[in-house]
N, C-alpha and C positions, 0 to 999 in steps of 0.2 A: 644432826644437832651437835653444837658446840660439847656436850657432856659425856658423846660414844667418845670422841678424841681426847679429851681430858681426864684419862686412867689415872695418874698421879696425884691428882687434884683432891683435896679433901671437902669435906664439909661440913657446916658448922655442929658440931658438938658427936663428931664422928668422921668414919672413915665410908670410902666406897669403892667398890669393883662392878667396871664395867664388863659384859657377856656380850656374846655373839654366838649364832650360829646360822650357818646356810640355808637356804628354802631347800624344802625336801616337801617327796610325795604324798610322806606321812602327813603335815599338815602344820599351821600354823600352832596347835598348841603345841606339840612337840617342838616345832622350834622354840618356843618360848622359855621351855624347860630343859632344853640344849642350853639356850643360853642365861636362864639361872643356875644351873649347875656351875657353866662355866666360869660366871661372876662370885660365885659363892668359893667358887677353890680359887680363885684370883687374890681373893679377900681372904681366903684364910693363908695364903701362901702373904702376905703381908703382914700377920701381926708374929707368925714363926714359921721359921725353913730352915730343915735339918739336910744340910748339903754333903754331900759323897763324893769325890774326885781320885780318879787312877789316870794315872801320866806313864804311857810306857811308850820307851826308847830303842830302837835295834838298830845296831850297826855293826856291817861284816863286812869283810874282801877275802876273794879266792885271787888262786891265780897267783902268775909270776911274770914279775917284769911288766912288758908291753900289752901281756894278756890279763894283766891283774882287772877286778871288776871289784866295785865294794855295792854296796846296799845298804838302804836305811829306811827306818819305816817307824812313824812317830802315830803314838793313838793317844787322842785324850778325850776320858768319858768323861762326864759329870751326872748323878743323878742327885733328883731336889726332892724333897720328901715334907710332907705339911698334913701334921694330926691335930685337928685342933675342932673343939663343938662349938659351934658357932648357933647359939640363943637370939631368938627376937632377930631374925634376918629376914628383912622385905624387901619387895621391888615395889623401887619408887618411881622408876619411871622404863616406858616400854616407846621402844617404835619401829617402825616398819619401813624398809627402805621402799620406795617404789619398785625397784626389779626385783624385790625379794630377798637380796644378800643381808 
């Protein structure tokens, strides 16, 4: 349905997060509840997100001349962090892929 694709999309007199989760052997309520959780932290990751970023840079050379070698080695993490109670939160709408995704 046109509304799993439409994450961004609001509605009227509110906001919403869509969830998913994979068929598993456990069964269909547990996926149900896979995928309110997921819609629920989706949604509270939209109204605040407390973001972290480390940028780290290395660069070296050994060596002389025509044996010189250098090195470089670039990392950049980000962690996203979202605390927030979220009151009066329903699902309004559920459904079922035919293969189960």
């Amino acid at each position: 349905p046109n509304w799993v694709c439409d994450e961004g999309a609001s509605m009227e007199g509110g906001i919403f997060a869509v969830g998913s989760a994979e068929k598993n052997p456990i069964g269909r309520s547990f996926q149900r509840q896979e995928a309110t959780a997921a819609a629920r932290d989706a949604l509270s990751r939209q109204i605040s997100i407390k973001v972290k970023n480390m940028f780290k840079q290395f660069q070296a050379t050994t060596g002389i001349g025509d044996a010189q070698t250098a090195e470089k080695a670039t990392q950049n993490v980000s962690k996203q962090i979202s605390a927030q109670t979220l009151q009066g939160t329903k699902v309004m709408k559920t459904w079922f892929s035919p293969t189960g995704a």
